[in-house]
N, C-alpha and C positions, 0 to 999 in steps of 0.2 A: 404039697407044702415043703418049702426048704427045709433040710439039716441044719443041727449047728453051725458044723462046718460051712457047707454051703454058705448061710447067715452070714457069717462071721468074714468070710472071703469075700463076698459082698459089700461087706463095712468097710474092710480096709483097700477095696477097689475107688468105692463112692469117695471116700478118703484122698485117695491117691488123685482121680481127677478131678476131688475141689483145689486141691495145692496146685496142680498142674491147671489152671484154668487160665483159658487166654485173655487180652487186653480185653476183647469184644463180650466175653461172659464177666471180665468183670465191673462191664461199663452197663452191662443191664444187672447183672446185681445192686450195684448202686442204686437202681431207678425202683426197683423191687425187694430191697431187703430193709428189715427190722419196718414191718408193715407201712410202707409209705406210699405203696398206691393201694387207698380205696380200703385201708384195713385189713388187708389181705397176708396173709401168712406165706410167702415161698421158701423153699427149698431147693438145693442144687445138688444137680447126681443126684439124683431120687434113682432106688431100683423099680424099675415095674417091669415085669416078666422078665424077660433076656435080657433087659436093655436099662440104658442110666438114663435119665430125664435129664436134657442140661437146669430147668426150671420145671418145679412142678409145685401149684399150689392147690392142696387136698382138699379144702372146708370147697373150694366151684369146680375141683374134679378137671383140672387147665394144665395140659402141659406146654411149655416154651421153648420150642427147637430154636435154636440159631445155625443158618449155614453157611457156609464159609466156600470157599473158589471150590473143595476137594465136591463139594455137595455138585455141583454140575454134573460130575463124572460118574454118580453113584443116586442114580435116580431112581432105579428100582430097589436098593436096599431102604434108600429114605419113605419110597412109599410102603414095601411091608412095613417097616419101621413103625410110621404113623398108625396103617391097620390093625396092627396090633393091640398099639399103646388104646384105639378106639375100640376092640373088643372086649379089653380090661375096664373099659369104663369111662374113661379120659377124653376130651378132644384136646385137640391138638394145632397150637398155633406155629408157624412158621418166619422167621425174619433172617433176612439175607444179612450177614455181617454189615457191610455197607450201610443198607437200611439205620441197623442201631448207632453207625458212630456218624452220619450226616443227620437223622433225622431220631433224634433217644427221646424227644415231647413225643412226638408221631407213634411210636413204638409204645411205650408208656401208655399213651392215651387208649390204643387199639385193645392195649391187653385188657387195660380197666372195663372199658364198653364189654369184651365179653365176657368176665367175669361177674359183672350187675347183668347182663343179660341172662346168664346161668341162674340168676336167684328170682328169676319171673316164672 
């Protein structure tokens, strides 16, 4: 279990990179905040172990990676990455930047299916 401290260093990390969040996190925020797909509660920079969830929503246990050009180059950080996030408990969906800003219905809709597939 975290410290305080720890806690607290945490907050003002999650903090720091919802301010610092790019065009592309906040063109699926849009698509996913104040419950507007499917009723569903998200959250951005969620902590879960080591790591910040760019999108994580709790009540279907769904986290939201988006990745960007660097994500080619860092494929075995992004796979323990996901491993993890799925030991804690979470699956974990993946969308290519591009994906979100040509196709944000397409993206939207994927998330929704798996999160009603999460409640069967």
């Amino acid at each position: 279990m975290a410290s305080a401290d720890e806690a607290k260093t945490r907050t003002v990390r999650a903090r720091q990179l919802r301010r610092e969040s790019t065009d592309v996190e906040w063109r699926l925020w849009a698509i996913v905040r104040n419950r507007q797909l499917g009723g569903f509660k998200f959250r951005r920079q969620v902590p879960i172990d080591r790591y910040f969830a760019d999108f994580a929503c709790r009540e279907a246990k769904l986290v939201v990676e988006l990745d960007g050009s660097q994500h080619r180059d860092q494929v075995a950080y992004d796979t323990a990455r996901t491993q993890t996030l799925e030991v804690c408990g979470w699956r974990v969906m993946r969308f290519d930047n591009l994906e979100v800003l040509t196709n944000p219905t397409g993206v939207g809709d994927a998330i929704l299916a798996e999160m009603l597939a999460a409640r069967v």
